[in-house]
PDB file with one MODEL, atoms N, CA, C and O in Angstrom:
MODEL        1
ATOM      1  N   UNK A   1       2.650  11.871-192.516  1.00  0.00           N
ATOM      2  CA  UNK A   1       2.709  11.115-193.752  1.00  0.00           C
ATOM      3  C   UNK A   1       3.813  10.077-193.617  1.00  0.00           C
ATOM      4  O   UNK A   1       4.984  10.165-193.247  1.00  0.00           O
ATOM      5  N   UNK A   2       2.931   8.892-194.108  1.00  0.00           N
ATOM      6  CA  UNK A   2       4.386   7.297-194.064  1.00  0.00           C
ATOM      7  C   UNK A   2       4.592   7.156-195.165  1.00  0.00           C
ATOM      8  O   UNK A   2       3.847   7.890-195.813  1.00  0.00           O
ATOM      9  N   UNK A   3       5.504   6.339-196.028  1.00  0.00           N
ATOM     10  CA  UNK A   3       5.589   5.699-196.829  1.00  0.00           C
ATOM     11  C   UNK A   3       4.585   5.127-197.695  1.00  0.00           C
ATOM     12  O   UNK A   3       4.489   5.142-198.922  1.00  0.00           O
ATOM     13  N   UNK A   4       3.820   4.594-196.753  1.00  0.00           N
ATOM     14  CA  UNK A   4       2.506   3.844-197.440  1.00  0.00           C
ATOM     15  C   UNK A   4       1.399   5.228-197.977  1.00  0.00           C
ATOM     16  O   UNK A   4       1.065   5.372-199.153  1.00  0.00           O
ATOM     17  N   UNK A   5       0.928   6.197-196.785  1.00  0.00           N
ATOM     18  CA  UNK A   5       0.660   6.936-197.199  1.00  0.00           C
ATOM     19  C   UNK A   5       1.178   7.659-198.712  1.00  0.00           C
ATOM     20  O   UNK A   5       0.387   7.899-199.625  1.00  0.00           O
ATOM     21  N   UNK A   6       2.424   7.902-198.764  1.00  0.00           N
ATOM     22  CA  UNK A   6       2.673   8.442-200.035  1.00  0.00           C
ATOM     23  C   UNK A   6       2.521   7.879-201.088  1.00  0.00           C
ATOM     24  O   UNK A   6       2.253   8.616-202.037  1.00  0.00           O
ATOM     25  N   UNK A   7       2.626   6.372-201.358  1.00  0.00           N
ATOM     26  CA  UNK A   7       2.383   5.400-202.380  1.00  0.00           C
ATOM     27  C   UNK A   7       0.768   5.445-203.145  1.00  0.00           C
ATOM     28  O   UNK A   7       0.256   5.388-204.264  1.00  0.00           O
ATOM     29  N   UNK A   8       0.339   5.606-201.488  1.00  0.00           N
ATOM     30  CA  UNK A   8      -1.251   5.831-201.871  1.00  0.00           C
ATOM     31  C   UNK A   8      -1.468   7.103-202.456  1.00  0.00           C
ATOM     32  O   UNK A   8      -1.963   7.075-203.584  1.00  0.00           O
ATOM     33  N   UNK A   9      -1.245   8.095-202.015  1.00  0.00           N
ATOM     34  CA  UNK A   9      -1.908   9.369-202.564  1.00  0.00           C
ATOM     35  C   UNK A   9      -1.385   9.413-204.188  1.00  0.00           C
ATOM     36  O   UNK A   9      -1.922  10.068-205.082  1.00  0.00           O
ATOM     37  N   UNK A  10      -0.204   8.544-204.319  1.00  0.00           N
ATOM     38  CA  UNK A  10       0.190   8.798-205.768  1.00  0.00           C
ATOM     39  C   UNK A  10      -0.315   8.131-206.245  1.00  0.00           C
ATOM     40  O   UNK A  10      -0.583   8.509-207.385  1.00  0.00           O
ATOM     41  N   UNK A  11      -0.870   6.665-205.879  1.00  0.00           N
ATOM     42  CA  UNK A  11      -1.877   6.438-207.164  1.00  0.00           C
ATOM     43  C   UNK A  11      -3.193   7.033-206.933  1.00  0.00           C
ATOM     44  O   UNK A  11      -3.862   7.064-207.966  1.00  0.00           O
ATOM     45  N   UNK A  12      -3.856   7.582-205.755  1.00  0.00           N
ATOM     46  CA  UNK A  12      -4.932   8.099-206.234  1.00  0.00           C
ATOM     47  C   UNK A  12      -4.700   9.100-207.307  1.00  0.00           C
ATOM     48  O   UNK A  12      -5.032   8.959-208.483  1.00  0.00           O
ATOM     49  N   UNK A  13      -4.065  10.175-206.759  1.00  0.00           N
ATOM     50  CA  UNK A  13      -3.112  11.656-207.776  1.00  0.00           C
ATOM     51  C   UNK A  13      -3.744  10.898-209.266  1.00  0.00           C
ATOM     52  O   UNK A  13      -4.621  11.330-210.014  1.00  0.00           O
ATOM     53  N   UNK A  14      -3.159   9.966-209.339  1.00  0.00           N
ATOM     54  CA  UNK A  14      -3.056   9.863-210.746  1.00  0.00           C
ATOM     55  C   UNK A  14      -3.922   8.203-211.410  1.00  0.00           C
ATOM     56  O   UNK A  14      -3.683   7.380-212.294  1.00  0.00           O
ATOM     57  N   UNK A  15      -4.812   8.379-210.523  1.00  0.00           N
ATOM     58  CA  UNK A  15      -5.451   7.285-211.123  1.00  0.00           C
ATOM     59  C   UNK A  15      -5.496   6.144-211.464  1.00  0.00           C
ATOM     60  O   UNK A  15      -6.380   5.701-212.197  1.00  0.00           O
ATOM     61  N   UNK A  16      -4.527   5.454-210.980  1.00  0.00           N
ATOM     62  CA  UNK A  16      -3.919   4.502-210.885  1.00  0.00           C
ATOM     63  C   UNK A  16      -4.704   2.801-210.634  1.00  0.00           C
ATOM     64  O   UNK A  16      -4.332   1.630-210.567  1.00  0.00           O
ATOM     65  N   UNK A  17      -5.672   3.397-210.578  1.00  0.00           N
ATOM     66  CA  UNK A  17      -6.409   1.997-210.097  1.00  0.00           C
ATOM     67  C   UNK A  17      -8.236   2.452-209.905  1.00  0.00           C
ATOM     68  O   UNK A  17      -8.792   3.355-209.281  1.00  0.00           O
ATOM     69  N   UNK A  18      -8.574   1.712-210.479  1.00  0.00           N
ATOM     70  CA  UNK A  18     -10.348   2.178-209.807  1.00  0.00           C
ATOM     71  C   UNK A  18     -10.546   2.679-208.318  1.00  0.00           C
ATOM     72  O   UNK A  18     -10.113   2.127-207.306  1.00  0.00           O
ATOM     73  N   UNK A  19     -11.275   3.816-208.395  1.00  0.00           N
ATOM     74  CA  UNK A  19     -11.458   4.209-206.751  1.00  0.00           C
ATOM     75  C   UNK A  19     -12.276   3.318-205.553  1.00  0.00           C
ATOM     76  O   UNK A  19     -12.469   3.639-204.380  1.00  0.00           O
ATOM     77  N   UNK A  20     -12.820   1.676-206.508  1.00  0.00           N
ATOM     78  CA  UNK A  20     -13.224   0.888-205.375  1.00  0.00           C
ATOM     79  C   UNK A  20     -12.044   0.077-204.884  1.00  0.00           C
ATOM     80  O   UNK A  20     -11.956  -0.235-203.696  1.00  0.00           O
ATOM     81  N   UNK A  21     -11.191  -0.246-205.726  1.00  0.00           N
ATOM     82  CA  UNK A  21     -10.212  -1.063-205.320  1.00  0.00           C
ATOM     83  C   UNK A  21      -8.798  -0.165-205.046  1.00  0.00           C
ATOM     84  O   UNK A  21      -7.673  -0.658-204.972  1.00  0.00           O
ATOM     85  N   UNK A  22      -9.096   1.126-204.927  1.00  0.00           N
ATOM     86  CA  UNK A  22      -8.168   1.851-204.328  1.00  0.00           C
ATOM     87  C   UNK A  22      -8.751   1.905-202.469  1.00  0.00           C
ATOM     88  O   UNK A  22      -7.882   1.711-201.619  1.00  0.00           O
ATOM     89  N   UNK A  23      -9.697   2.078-202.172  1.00  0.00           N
ATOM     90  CA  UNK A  23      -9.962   1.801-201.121  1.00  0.00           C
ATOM     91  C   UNK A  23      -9.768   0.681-200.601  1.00  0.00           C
ATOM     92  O   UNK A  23      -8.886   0.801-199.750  1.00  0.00           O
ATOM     93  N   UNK A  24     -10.112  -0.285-200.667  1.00  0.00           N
ATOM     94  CA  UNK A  24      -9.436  -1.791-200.345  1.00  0.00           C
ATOM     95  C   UNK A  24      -8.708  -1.655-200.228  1.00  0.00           C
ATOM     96  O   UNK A  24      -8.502  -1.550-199.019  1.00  0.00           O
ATOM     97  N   UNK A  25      -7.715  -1.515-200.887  1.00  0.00           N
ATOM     98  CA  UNK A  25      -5.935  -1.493-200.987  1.00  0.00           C
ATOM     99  C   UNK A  25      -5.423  -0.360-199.420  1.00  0.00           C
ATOM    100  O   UNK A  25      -4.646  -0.736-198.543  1.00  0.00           O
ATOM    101  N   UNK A  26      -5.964   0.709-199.453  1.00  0.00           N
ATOM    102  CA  UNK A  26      -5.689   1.850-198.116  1.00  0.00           C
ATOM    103  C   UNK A  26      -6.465   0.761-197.022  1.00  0.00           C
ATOM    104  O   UNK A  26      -5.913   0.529-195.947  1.00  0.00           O
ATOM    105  N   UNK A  27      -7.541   0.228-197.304  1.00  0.00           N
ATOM    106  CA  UNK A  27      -7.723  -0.856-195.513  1.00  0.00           C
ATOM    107  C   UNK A  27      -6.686  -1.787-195.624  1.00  0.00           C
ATOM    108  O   UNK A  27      -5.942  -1.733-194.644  1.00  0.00           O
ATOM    109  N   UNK A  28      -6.388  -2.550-196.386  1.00  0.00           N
ATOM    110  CA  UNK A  28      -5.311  -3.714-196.558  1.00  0.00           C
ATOM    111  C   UNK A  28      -3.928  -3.198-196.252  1.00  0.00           C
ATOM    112  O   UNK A  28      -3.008  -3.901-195.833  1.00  0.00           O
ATOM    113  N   UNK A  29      -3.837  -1.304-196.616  1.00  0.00           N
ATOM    114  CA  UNK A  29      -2.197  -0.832-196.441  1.00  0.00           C
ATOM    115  C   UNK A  29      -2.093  -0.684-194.448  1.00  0.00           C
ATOM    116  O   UNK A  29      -1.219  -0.863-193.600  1.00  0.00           O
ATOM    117  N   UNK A  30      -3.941  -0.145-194.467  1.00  0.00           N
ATOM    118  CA  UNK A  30      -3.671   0.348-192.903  1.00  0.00           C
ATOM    119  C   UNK A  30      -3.840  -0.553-191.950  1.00  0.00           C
ATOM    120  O   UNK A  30      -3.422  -0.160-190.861  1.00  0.00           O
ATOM    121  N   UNK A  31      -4.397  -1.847-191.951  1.00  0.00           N
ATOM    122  CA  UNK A  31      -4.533  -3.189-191.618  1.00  0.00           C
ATOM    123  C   UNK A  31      -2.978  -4.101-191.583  1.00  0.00           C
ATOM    124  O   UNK A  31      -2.685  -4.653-190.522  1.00  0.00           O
ATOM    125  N   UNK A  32      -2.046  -4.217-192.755  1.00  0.00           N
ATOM    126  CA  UNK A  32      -1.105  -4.220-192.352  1.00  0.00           C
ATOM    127  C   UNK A  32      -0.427  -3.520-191.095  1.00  0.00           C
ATOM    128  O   UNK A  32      -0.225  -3.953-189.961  1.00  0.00           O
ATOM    129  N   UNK A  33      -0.163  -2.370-191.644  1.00  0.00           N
ATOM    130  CA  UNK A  33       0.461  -1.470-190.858  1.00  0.00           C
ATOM    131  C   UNK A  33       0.552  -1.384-189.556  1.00  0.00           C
ATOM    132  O   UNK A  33       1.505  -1.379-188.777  1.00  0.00           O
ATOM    133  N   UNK A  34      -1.077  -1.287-189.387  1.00  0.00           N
ATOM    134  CA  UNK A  34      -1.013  -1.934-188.011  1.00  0.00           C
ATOM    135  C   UNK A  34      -0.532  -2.988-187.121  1.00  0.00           C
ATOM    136  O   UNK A  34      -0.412  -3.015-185.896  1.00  0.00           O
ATOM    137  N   UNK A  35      -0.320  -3.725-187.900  1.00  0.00           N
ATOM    138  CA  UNK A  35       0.321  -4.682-187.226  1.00  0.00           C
ATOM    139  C   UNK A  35       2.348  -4.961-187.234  1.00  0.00           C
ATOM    140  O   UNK A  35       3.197  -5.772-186.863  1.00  0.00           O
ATOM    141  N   UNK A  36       2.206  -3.627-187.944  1.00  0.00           N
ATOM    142  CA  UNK A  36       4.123  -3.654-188.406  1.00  0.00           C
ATOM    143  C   UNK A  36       4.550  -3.048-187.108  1.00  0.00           C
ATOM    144  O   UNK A  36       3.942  -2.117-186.579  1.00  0.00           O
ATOM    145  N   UNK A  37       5.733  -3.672-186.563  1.00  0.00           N
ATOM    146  CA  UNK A  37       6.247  -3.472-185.258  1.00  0.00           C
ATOM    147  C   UNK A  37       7.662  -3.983-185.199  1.00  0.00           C
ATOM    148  O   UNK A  37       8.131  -4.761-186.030  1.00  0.00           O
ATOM    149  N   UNK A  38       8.394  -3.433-184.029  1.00  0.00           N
ATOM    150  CA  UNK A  38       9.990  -3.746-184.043  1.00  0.00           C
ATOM    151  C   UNK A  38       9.991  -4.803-183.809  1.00  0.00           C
ATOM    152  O   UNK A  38      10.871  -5.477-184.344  1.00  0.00           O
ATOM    153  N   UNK A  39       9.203  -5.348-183.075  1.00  0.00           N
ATOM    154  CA  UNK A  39       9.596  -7.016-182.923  1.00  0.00           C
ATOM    155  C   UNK A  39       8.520  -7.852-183.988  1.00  0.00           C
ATOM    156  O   UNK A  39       8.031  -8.896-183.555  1.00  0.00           O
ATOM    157  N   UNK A  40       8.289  -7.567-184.858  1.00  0.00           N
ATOM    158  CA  UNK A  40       7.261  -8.631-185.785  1.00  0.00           C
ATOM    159  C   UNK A  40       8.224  -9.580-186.018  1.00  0.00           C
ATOM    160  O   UNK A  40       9.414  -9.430-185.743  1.00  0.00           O
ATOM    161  N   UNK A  41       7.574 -10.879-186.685  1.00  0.00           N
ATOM    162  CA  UNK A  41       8.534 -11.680-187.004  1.00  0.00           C
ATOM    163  C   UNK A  41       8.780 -11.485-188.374  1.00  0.00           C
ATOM    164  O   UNK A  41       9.872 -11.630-188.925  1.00  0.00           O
ATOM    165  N   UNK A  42       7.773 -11.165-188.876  1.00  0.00           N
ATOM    166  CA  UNK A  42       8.177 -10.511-190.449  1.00  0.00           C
ATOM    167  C   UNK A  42       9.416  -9.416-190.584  1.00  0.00           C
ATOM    168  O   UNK A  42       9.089  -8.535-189.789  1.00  0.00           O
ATOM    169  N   UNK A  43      10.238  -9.162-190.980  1.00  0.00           N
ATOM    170  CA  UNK A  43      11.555  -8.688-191.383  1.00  0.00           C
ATOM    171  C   UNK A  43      11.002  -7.343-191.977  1.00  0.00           C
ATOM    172  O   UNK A  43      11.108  -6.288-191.353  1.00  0.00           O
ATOM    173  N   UNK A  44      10.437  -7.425-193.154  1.00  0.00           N
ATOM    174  CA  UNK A  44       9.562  -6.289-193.438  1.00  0.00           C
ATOM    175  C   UNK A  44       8.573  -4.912-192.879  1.00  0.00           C
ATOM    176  O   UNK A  44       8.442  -3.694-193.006  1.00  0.00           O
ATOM    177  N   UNK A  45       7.941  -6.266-192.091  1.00  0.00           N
ATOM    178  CA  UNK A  45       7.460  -5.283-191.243  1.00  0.00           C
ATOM    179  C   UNK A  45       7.972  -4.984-189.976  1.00  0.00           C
ATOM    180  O   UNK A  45       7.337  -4.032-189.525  1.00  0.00           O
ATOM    181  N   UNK A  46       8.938  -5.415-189.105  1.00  0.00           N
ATOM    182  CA  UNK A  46       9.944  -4.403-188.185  1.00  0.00           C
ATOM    183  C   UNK A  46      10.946  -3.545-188.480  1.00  0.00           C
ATOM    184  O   UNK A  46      11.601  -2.741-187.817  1.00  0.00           O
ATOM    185  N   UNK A  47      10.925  -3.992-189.984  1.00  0.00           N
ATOM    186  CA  UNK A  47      12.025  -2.850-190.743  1.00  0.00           C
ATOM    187  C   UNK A  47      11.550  -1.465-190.985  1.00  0.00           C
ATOM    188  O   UNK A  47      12.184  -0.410-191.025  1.00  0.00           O
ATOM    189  N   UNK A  48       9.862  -1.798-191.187  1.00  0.00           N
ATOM    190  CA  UNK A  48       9.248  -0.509-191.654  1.00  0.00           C
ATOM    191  C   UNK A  48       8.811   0.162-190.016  1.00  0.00           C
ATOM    192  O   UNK A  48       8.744   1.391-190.009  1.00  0.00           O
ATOM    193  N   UNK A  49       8.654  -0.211-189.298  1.00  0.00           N
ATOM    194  CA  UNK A  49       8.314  -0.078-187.744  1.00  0.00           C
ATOM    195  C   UNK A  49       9.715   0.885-187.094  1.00  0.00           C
ATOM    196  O   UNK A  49       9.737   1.971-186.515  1.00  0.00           O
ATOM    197  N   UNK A  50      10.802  -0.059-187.491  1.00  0.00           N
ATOM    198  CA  UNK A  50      12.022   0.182-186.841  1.00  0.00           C
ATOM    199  C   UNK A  50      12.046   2.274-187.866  1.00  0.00           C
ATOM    200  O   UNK A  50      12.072   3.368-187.302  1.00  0.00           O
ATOM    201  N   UNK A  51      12.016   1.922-189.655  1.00  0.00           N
ATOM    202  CA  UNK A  51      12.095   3.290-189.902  1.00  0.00           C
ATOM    203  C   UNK A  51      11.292   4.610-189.390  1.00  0.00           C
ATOM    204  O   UNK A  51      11.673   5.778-189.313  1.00  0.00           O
ATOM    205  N   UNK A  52      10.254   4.108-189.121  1.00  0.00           N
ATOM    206  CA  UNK A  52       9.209   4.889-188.748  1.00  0.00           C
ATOM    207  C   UNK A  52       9.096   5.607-187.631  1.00  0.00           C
ATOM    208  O   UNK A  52       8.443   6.644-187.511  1.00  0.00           O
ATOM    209  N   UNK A  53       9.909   4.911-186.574  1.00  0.00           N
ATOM    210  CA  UNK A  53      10.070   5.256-185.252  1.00  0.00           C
ATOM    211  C   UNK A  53      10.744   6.847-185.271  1.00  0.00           C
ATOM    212  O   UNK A  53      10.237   7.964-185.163  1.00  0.00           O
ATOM    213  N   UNK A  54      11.538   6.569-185.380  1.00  0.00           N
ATOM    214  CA  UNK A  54      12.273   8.204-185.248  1.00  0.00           C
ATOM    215  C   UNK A  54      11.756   9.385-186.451  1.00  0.00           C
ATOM    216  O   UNK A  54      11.077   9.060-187.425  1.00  0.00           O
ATOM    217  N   UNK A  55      12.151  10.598-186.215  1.00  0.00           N
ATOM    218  CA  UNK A  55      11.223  11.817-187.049  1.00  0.00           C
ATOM    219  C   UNK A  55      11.769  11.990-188.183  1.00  0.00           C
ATOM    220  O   UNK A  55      11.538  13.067-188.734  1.00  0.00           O
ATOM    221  N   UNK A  56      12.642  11.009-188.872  1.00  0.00           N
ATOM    222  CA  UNK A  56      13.892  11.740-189.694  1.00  0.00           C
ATOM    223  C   UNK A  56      12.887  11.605-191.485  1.00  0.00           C
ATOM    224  O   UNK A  56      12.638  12.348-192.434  1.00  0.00           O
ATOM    225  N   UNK A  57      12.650  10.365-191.122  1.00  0.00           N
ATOM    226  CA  UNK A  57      11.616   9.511-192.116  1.00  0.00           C
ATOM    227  C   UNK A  57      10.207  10.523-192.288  1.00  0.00           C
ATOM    228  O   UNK A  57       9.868  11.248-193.224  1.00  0.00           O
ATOM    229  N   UNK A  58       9.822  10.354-191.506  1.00  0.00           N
ATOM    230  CA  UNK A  58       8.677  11.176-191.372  1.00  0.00           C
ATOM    231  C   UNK A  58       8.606  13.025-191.619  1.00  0.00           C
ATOM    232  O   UNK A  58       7.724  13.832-191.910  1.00  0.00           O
ATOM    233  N   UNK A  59      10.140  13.082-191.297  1.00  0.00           N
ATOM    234  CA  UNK A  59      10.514  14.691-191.808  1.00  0.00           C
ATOM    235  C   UNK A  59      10.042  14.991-193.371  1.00  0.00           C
ATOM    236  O   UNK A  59       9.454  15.860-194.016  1.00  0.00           O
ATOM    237  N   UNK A  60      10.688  13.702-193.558  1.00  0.00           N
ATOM    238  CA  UNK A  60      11.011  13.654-195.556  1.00  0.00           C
ATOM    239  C   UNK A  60      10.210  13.045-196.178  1.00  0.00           C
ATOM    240  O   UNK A  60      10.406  13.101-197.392  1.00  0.00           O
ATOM    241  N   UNK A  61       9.280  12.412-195.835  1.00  0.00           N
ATOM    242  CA  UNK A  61       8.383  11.729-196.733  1.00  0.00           C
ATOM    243  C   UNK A  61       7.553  13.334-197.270  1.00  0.00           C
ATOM    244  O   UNK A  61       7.526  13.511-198.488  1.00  0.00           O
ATOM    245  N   UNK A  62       7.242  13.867-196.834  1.00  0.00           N
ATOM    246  CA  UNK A  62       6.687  14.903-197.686  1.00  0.00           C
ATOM    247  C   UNK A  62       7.337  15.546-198.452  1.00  0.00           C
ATOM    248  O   UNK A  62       6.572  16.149-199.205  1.00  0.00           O
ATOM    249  N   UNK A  63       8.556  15.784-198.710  1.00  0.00           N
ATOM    250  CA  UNK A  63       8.962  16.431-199.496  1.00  0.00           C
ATOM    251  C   UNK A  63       9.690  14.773-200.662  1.00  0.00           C
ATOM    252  O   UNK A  63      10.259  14.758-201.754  1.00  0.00           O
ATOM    253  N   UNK A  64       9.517  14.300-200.262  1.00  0.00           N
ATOM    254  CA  UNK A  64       9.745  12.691-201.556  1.00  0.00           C
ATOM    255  C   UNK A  64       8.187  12.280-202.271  1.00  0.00           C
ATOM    256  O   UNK A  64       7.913  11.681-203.311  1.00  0.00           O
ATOM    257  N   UNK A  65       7.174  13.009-201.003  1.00  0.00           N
ATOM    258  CA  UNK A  65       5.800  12.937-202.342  1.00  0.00           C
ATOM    259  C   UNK A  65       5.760  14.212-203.457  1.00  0.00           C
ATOM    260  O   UNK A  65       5.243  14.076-204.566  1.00  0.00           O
ATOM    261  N   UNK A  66       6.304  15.310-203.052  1.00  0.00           N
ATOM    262  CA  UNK A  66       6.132  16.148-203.840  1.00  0.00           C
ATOM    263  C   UNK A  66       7.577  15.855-204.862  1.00  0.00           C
ATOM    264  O   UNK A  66       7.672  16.584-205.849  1.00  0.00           O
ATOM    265  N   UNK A  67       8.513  14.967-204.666  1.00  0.00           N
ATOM    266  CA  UNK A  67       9.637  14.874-205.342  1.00  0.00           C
ATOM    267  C   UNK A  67       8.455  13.796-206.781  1.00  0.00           C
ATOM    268  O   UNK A  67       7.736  14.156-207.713  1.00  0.00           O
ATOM    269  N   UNK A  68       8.780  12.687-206.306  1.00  0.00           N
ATOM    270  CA  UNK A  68       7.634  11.703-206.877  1.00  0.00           C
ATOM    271  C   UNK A  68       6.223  12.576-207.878  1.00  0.00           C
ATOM    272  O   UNK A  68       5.942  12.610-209.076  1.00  0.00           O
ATOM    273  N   UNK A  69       5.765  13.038-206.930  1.00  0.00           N
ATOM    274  CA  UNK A  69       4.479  13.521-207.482  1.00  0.00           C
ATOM    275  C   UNK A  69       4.757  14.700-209.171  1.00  0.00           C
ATOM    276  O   UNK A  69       3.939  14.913-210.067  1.00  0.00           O
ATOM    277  N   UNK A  70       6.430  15.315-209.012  1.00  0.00           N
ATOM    278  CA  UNK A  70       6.480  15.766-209.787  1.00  0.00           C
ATOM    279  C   UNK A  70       7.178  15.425-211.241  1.00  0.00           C
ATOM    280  O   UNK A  70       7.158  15.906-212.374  1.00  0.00           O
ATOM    281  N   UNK A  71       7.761  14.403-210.611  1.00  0.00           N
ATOM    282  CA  UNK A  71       8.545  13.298-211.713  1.00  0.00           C
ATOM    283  C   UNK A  71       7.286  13.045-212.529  1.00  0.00           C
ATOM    284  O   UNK A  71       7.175  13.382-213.708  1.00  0.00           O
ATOM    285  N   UNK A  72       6.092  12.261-211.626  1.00  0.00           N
ATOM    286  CA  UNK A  72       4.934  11.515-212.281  1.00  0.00           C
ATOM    287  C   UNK A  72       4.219  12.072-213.635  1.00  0.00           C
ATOM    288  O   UNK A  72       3.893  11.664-214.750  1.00  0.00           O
ATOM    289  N   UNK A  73       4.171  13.380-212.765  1.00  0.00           N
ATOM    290  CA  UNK A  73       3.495  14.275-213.720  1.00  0.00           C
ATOM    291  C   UNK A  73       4.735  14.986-214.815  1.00  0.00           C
ATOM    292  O   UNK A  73       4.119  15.894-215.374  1.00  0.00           O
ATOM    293  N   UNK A  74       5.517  14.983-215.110  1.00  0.00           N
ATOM    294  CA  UNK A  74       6.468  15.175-216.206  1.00  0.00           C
ATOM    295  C   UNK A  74       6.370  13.684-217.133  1.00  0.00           C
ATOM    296  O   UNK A  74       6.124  13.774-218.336  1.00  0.00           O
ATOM    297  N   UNK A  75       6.479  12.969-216.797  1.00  0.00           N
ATOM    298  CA  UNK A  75       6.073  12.254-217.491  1.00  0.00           C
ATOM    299  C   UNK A  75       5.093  11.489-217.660  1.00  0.00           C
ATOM    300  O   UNK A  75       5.417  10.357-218.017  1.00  0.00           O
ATOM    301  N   UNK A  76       3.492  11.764-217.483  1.00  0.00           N
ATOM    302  CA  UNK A  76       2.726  11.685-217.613  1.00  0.00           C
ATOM    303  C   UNK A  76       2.246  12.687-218.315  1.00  0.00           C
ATOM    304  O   UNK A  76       1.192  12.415-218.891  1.00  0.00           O
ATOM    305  N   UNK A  77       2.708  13.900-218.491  1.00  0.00           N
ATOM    306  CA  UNK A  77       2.616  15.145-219.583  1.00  0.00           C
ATOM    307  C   UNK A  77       3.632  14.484-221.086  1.00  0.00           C
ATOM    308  O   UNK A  77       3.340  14.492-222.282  1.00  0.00           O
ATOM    309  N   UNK A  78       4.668  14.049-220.486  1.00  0.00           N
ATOM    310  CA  UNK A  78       5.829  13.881-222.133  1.00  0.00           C
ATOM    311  C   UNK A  78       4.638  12.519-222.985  1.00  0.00           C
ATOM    312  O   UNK A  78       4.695  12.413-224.210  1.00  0.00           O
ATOM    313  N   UNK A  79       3.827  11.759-222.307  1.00  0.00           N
ATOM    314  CA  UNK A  79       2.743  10.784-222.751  1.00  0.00           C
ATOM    315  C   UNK A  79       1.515  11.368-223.368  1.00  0.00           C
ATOM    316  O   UNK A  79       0.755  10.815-224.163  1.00  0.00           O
ATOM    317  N   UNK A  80       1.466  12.176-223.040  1.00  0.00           N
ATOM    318  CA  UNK A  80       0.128  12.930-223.288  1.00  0.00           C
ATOM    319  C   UNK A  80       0.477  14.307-224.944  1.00  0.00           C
ATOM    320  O   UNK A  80      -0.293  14.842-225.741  1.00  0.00           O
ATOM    321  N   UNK A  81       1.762  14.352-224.784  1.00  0.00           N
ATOM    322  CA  UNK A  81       2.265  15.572-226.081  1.00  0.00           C
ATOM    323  C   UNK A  81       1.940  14.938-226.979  1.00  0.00           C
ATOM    324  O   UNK A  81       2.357  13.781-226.938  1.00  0.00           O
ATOM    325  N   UNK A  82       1.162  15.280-228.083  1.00  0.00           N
ATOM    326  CA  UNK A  82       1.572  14.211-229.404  1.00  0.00           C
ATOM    327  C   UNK A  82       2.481  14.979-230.124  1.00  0.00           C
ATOM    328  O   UNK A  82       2.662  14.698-231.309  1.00  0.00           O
ATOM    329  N   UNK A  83       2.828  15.511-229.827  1.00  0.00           N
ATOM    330  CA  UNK A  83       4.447  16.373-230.932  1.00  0.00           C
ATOM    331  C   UNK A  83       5.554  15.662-230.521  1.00  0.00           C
ATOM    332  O   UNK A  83       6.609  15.874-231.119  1.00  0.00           O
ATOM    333  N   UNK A  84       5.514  14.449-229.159  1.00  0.00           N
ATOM    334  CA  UNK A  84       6.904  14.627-228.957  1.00  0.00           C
ATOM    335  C   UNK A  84       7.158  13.193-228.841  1.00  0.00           C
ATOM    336  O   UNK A  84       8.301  12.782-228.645  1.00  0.00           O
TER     337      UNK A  84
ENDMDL
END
């Protein structure tokens, strides 16, 4: 799991967008991506290349989707109370 990956699963999670143009968006995230590298000339994308490289990032992105994923849903429940 990357970064991008996690962005994505949270808006699918939660609906975030129609599921045709949520697909688009995952070819357009993985189409980028592909092309993100330490030497790009884009800044962005050797930055995300350069994080990605080592396991440290990749250790923790799963436990920052389930961090995320549970924020979302707390307050996506405090929206949904009508008592509160």
């Amino acid at each position: 799991m990357n970064l991008i990956d996690v962005i994505l699963e949270l808006i699918k999670q939660f609906s975030l967008v129609p599921t045709d143009k949520q697909r688009q968006l995952r070819t357009d995230c993985e189409s980028w991506e592909s092309t993100a590298t330490e030497e790009s000339e884009n800044k962005l994308k050797a930055m995300y290349a350069k994080a990605h490289k080592g396991i440290w990032l990749r250790l923790i992105t799963p436990f920052v989707f389930f961090y995320l994923r549970k924020e979302f849903s707390s307050i996506e429940q405090k929206e949904d109370d009508p008592f509160s």
